[in-house]
PDB file of N, CA, C and O in Angstrom:
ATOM      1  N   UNK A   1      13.877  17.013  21.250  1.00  0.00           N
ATOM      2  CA  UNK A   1      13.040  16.938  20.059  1.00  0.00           C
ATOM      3  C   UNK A   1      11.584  16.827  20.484  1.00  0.00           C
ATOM      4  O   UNK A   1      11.209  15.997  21.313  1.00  0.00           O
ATOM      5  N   UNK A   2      10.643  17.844  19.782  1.00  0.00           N
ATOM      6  CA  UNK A   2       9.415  17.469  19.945  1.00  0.00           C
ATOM      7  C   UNK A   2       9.103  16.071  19.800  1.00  0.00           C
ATOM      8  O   UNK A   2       9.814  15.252  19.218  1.00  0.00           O
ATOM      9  N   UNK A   3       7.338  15.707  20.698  1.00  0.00           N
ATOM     10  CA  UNK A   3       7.268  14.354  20.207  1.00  0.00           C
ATOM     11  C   UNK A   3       6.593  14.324  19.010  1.00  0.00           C
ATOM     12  O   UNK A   3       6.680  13.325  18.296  1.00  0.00           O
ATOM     13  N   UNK A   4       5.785  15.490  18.614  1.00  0.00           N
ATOM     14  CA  UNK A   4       5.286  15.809  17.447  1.00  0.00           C
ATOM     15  C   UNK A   4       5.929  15.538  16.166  1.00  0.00           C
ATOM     16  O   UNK A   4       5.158  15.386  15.218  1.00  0.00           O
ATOM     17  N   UNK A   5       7.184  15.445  15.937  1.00  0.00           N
ATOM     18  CA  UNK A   5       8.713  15.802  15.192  1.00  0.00           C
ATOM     19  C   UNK A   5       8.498  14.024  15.074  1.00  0.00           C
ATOM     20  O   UNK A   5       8.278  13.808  13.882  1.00  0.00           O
ATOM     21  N   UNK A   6       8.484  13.023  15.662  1.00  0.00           N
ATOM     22  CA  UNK A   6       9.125  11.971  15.743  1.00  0.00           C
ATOM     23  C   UNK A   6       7.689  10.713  15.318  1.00  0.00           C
ATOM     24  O   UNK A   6       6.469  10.616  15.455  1.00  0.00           O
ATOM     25  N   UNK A   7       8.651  10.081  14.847  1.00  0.00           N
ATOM     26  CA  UNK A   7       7.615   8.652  14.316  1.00  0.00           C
ATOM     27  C   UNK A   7       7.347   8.062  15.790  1.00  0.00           C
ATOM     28  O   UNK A   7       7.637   8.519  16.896  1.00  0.00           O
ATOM     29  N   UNK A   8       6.834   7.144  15.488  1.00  0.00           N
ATOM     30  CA  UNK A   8       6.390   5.850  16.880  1.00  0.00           C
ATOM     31  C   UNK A   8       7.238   5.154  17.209  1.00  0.00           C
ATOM     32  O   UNK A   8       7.549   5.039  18.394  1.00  0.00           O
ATOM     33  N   UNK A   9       8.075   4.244  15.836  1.00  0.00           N
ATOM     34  CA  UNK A   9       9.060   3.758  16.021  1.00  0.00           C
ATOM     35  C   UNK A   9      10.198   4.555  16.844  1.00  0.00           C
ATOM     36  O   UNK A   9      10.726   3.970  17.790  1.00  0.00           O
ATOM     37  N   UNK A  10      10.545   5.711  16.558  1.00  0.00           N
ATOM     38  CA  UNK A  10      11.623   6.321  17.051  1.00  0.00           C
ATOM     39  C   UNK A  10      10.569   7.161  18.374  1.00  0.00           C
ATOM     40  O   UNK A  10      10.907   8.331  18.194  1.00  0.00           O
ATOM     41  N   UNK A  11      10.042   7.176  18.966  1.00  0.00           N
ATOM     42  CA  UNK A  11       9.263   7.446  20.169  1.00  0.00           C
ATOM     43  C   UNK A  11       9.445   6.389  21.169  1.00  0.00           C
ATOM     44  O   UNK A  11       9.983   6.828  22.185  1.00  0.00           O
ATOM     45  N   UNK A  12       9.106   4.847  21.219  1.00  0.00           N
ATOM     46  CA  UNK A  12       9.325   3.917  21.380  1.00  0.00           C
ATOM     47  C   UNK A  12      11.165   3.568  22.034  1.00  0.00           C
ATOM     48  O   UNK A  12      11.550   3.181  23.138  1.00  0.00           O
ATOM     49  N   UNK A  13      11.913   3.918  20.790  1.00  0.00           N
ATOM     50  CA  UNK A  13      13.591   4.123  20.615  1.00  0.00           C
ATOM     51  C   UNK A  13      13.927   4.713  22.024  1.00  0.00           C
ATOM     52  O   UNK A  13      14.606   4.477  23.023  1.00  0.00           O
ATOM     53  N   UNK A  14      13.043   5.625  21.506  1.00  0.00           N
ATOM     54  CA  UNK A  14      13.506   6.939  22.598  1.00  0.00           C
ATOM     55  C   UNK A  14      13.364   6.691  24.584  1.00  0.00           C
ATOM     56  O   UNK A  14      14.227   6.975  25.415  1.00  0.00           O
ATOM     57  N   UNK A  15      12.037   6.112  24.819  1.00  0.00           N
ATOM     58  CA  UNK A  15      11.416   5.594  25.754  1.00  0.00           C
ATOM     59  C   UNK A  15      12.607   4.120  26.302  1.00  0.00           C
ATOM     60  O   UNK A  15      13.139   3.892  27.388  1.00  0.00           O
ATOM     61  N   UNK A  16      12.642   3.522  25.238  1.00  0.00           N
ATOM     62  CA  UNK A  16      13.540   2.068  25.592  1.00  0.00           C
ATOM     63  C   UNK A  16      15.362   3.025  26.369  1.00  0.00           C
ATOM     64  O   UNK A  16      15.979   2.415  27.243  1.00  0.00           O
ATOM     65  N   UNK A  17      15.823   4.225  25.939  1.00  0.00           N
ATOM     66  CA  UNK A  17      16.663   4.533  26.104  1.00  0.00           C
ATOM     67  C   UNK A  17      16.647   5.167  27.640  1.00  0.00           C
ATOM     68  O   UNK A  17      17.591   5.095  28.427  1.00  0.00           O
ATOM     69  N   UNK A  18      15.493   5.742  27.868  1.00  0.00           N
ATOM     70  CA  UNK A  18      15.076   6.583  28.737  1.00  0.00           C
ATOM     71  C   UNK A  18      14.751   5.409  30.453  1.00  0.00           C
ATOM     72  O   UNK A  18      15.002   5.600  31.643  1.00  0.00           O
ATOM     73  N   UNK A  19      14.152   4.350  29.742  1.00  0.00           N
ATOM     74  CA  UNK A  19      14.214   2.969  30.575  1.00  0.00           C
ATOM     75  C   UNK A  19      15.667   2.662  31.096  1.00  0.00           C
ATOM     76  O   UNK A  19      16.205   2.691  32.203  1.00  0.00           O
ATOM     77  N   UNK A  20      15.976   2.426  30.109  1.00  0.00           N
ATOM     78  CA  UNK A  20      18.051   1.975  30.338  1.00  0.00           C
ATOM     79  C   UNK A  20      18.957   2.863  31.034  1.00  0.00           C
ATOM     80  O   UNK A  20      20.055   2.565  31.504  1.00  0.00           O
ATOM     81  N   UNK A  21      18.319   4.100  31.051  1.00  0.00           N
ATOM     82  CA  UNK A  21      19.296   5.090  32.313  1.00  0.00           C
ATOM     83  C   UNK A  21      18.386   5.182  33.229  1.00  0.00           C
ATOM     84  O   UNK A  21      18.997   5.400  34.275  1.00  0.00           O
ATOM     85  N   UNK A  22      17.472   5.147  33.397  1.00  0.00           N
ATOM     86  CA  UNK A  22      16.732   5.265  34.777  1.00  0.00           C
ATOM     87  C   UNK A  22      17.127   4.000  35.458  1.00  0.00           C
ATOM     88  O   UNK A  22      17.665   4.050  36.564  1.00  0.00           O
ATOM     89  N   UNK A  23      16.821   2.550  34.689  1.00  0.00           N
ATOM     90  CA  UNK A  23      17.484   2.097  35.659  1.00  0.00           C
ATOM     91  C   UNK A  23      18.661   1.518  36.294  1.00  0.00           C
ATOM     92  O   UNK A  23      18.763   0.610  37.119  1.00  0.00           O
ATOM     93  N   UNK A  24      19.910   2.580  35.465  1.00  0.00           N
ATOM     94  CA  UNK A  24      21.229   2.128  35.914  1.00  0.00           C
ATOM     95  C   UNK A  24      21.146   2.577  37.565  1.00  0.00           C
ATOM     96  O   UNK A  24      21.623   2.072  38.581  1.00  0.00           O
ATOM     97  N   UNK A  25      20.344   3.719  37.328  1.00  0.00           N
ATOM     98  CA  UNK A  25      20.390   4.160  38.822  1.00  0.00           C
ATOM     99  C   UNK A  25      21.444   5.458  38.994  1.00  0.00           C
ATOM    100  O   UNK A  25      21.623   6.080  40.041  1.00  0.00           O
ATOM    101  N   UNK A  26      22.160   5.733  37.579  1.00  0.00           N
ATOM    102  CA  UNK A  26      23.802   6.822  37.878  1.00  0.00           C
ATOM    103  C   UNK A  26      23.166   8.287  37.719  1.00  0.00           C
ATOM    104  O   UNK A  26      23.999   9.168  37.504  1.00  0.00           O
ATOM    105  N   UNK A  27      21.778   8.705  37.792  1.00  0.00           N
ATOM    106  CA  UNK A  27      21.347   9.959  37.577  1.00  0.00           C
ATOM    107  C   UNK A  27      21.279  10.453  38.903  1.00  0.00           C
ATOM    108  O   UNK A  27      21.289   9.888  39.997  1.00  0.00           O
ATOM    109  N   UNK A  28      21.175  12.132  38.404  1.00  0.00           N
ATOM    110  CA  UNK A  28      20.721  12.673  39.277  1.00  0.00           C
ATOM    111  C   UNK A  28      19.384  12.464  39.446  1.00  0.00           C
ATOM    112  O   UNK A  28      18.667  11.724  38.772  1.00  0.00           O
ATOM    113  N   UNK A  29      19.011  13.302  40.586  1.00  0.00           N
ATOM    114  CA  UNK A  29      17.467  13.051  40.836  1.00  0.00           C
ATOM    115  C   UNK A  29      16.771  14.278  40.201  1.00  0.00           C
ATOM    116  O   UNK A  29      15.555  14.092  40.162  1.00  0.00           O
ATOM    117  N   UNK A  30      17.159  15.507  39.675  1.00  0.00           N
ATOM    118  CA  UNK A  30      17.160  16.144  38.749  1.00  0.00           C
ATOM    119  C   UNK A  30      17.095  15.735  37.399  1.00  0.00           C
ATOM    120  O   UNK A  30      16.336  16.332  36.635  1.00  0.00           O
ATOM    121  N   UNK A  31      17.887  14.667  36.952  1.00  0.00           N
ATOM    122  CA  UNK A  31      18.310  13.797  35.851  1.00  0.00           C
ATOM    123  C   UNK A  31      16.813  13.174  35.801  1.00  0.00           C
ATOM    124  O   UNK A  31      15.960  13.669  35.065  1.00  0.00           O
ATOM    125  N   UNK A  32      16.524  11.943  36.718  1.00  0.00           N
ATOM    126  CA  UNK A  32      15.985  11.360  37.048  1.00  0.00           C
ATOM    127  C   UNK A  32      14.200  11.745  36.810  1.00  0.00           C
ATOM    128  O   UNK A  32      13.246  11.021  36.524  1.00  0.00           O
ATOM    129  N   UNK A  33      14.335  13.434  37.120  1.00  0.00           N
ATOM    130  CA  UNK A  33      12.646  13.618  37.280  1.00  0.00           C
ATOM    131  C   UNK A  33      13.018  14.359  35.876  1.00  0.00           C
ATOM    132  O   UNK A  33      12.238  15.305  35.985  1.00  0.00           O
ATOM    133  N   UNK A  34      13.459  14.502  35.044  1.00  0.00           N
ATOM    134  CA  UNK A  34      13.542  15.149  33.773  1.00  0.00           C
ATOM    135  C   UNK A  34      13.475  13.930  33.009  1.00  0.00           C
ATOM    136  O   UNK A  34      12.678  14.023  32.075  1.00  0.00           O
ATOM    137  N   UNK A  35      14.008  12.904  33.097  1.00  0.00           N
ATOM    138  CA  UNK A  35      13.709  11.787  32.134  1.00  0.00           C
ATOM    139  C   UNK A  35      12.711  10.444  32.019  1.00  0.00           C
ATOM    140  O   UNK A  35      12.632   9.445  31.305  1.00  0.00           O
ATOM    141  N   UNK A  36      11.717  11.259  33.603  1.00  0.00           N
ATOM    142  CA  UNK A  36      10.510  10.297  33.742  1.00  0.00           C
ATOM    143  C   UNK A  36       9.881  11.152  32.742  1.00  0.00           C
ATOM    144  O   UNK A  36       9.869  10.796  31.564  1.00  0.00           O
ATOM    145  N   UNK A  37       9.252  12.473  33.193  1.00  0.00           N
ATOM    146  CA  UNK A  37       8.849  13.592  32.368  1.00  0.00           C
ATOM    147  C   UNK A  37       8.756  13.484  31.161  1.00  0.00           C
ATOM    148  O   UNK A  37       7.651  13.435  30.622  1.00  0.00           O
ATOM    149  N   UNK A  38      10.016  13.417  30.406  1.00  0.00           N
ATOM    150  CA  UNK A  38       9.945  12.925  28.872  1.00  0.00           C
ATOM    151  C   UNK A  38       9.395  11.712  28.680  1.00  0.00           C
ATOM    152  O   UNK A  38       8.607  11.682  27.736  1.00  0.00           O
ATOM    153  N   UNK A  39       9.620  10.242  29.528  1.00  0.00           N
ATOM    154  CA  UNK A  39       9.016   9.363  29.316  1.00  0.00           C
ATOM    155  C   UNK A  39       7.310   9.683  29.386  1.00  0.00           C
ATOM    156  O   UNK A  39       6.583   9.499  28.411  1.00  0.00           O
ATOM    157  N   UNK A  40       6.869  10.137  30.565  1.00  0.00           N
ATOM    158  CA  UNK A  40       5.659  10.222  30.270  1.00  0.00           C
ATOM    159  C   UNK A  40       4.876  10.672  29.249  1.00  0.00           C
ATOM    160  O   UNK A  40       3.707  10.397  28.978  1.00  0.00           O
ATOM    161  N   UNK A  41       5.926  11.645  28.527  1.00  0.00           N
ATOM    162  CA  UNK A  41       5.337  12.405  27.488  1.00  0.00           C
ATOM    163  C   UNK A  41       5.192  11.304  26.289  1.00  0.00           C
ATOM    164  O   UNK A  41       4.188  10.731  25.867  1.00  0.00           O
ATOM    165  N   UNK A  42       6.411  11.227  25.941  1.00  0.00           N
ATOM    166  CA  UNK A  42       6.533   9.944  24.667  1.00  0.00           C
ATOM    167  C   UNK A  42       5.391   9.038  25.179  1.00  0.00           C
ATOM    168  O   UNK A  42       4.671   8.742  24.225  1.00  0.00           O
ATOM    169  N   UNK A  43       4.986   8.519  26.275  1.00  0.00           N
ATOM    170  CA  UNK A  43       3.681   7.204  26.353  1.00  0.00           C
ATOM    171  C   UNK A  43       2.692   7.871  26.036  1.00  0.00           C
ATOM    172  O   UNK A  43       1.899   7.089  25.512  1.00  0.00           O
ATOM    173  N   UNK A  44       2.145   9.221  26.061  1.00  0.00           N
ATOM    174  CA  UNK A  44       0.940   9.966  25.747  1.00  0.00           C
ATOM    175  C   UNK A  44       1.352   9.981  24.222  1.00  0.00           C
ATOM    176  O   UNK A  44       0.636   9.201  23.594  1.00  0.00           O
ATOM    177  N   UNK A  45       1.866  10.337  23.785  1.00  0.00           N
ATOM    178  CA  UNK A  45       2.452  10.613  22.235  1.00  0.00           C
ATOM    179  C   UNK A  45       1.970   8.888  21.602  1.00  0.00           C
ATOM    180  O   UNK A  45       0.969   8.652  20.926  1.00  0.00           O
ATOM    181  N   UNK A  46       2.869   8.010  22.000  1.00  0.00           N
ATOM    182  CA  UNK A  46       2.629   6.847  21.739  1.00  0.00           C
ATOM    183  C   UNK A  46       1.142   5.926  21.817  1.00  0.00           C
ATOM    184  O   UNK A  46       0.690   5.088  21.037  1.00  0.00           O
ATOM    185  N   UNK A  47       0.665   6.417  22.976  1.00  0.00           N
ATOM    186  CA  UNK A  47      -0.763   5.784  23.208  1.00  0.00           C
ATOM    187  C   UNK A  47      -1.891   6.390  22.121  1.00  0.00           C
ATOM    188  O   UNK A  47      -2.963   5.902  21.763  1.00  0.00           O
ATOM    189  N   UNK A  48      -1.345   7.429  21.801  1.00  0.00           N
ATOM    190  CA  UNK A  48      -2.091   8.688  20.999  1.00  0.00           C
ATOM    191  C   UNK A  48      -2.131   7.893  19.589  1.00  0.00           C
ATOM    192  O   UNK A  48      -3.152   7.611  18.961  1.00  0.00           O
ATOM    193  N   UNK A  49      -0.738   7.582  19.214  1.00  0.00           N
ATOM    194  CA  UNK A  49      -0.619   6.866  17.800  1.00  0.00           C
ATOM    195  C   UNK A  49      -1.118   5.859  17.730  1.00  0.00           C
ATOM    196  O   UNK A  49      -1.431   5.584  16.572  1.00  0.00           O
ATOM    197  N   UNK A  50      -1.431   4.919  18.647  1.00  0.00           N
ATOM    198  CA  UNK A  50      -1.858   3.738  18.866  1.00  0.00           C
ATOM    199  C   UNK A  50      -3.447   3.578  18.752  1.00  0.00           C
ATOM    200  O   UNK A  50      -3.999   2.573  18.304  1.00  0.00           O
ATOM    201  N   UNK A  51      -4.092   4.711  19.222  1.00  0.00           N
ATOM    202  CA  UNK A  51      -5.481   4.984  19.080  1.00  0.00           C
ATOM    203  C   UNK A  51      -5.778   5.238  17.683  1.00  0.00           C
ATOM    204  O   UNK A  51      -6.644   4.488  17.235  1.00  0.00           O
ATOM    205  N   UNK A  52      -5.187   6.292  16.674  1.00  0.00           N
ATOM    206  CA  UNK A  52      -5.273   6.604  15.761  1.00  0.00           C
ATOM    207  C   UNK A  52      -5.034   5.311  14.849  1.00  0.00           C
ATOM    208  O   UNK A  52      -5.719   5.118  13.844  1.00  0.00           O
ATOM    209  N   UNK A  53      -4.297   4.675  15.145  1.00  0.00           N
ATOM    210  CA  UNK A  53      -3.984   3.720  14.101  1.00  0.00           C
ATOM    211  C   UNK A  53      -5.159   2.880  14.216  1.00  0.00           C
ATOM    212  O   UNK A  53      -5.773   2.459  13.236  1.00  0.00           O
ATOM    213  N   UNK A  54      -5.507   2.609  15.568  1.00  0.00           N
ATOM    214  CA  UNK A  54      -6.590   1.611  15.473  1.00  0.00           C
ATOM    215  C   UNK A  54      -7.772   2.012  14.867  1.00  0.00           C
ATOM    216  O   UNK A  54      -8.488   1.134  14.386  1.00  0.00           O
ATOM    217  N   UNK A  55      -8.243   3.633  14.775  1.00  0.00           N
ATOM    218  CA  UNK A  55      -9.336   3.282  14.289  1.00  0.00           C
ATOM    219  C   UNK A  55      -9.114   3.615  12.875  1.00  0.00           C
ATOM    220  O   UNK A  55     -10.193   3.929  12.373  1.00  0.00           O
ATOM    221  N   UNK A  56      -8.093   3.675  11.984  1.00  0.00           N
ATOM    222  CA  UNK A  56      -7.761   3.638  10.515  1.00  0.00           C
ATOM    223  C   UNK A  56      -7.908   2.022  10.743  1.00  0.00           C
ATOM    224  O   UNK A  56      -8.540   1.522   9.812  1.00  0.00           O
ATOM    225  N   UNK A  57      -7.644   1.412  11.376  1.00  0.00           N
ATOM    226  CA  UNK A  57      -7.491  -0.092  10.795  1.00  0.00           C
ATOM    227  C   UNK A  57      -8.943  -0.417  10.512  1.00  0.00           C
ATOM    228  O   UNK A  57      -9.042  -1.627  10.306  1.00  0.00           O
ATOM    229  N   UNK A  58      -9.835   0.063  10.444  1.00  0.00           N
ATOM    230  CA  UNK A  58     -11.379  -0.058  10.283  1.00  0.00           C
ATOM    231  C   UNK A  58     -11.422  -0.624   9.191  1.00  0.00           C
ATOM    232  O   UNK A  58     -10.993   0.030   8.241  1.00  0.00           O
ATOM    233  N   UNK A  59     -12.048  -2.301   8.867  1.00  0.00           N
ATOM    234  CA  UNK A  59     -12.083  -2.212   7.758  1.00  0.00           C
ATOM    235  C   UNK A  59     -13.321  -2.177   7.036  1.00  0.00           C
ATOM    236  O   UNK A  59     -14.335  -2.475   7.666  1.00  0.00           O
ATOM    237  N   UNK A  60     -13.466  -1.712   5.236  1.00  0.00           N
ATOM    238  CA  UNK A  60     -14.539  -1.960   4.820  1.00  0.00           C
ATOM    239  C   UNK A  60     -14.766  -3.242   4.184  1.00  0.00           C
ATOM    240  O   UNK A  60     -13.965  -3.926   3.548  1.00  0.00           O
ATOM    241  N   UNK A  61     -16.401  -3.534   4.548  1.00  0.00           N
ATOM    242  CA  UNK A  61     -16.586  -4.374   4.106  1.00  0.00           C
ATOM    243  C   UNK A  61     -18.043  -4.313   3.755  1.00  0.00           C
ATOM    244  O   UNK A  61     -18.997  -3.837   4.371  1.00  0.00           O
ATOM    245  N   UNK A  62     -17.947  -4.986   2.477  1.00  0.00           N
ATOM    246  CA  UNK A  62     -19.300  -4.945   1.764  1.00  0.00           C
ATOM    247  C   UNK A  62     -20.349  -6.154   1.779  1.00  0.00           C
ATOM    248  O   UNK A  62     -20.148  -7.258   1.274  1.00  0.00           O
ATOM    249  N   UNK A  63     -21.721  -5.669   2.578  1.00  0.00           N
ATOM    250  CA  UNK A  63     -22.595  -6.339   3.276  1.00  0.00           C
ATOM    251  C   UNK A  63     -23.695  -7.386   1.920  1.00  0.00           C
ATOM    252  O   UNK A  63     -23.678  -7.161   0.710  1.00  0.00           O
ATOM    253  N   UNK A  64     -24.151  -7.979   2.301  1.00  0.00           N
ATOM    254  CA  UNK A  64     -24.641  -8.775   1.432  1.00  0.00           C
ATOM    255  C   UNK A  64     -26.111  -7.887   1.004  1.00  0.00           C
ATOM    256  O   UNK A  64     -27.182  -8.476   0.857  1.00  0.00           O
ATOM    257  N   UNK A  65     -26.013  -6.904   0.894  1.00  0.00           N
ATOM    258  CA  UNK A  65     -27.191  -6.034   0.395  1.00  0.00           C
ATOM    259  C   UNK A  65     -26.381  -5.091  -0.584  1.00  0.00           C
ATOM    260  O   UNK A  65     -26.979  -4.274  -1.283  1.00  0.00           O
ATOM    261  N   UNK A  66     -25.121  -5.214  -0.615  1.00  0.00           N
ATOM    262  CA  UNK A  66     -24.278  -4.702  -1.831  1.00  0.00           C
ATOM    263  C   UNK A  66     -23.743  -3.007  -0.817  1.00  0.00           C
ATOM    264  O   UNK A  66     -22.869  -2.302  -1.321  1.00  0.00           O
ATOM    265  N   UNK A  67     -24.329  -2.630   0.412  1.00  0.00           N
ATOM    266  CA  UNK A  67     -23.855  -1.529   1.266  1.00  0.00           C
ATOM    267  C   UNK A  67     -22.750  -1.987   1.896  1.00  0.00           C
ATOM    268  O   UNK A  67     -22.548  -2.839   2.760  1.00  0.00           O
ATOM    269  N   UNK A  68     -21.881  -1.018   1.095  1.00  0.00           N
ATOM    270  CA  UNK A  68     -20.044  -0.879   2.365  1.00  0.00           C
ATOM    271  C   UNK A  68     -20.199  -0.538   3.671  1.00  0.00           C
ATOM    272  O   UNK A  68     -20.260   0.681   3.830  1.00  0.00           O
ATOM    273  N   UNK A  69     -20.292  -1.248   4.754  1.00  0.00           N
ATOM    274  CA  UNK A  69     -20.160  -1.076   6.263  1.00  0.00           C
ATOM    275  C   UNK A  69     -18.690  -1.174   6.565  1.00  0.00           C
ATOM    276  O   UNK A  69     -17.863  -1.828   5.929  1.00  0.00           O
ATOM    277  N   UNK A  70     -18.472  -0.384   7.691  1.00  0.00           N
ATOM    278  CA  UNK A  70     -17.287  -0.022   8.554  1.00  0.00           C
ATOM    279  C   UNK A  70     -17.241  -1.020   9.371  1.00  0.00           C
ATOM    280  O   UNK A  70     -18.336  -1.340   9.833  1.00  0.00           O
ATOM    281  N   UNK A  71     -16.036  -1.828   9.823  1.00  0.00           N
ATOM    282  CA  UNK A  71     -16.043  -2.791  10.701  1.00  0.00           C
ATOM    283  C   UNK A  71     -14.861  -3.283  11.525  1.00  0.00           C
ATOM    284  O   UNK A  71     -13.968  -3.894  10.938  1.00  0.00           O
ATOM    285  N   UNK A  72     -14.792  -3.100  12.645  1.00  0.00           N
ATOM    286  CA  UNK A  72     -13.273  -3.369  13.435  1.00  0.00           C
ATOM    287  C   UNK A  72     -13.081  -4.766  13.087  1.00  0.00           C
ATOM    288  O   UNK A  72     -14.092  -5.462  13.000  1.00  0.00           O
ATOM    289  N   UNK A  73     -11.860  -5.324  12.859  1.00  0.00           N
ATOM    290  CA  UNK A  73     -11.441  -6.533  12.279  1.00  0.00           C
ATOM    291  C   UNK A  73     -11.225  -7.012  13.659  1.00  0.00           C
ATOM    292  O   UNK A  73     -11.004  -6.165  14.526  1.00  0.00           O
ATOM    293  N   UNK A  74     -11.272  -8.623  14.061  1.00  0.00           N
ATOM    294  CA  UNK A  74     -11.197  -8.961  15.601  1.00  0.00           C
ATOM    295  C   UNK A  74      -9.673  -9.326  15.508  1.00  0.00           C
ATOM    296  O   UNK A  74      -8.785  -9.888  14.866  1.00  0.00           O
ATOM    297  N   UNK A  75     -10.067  -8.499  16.769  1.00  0.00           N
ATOM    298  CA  UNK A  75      -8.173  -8.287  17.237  1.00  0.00           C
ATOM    299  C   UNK A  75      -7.411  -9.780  17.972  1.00  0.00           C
ATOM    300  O   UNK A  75      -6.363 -10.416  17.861  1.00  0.00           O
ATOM    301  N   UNK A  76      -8.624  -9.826  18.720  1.00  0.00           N
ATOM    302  CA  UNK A  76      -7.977 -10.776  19.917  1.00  0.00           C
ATOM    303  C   UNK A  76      -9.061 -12.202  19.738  1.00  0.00           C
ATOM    304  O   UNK A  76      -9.823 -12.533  20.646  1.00  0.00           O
ATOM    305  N   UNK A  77      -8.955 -13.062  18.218  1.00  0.00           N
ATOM    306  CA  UNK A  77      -9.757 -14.222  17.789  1.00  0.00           C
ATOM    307  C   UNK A  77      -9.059 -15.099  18.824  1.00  0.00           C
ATOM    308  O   UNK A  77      -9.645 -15.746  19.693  1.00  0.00           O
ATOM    309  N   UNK A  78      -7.541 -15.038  18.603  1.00  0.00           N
ATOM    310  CA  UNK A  78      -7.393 -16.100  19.951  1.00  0.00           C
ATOM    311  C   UNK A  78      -7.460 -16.215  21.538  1.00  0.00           C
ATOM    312  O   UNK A  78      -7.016 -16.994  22.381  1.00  0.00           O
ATOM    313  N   UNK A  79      -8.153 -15.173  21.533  1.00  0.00           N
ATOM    314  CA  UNK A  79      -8.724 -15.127  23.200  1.00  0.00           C
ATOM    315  C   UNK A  79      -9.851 -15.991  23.761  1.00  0.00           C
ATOM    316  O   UNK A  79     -10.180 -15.887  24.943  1.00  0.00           O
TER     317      UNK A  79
END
């Protein structure tokens, strides 16, 4: 399946599955370099969604001069 085709959640799915046979260790090494491959792909796919989402999470907020400014909400307050 394309990764285009697939949500995050089920990208993610997919990756956790791809983890769990690589490391039983019972592949081929054929097996093996075909299902890093896809993994790598799904983390580009995934990192991709992850960017996008973040900058929709932009929020507005309206400045005390009555102008709507754009503003990243703080992610990491408990740092």
């Amino acid at each position: 399946m394309d990764s285009t085709e697939l949500t995050f959640e089920q990208a993610i799915a997919e990756l956790e599955e791809i983890v769990k046979k690589l490391e039983k260790g019972e592949l081929t090494l054929d097996e093996s370099i075909s299902c890093f491959r896809r993994g790598v792909e799904l983390t580009k796919y995934c990192s991709k969604k992850l960017d996008e989402a973040e900058r929709s999470i932009t929020m507005l907020i309206e400045g005390e001069n009555g102008v709507v400014e754009k503003e990243l909400p703080e992610l990491d307050q408990g740092r």
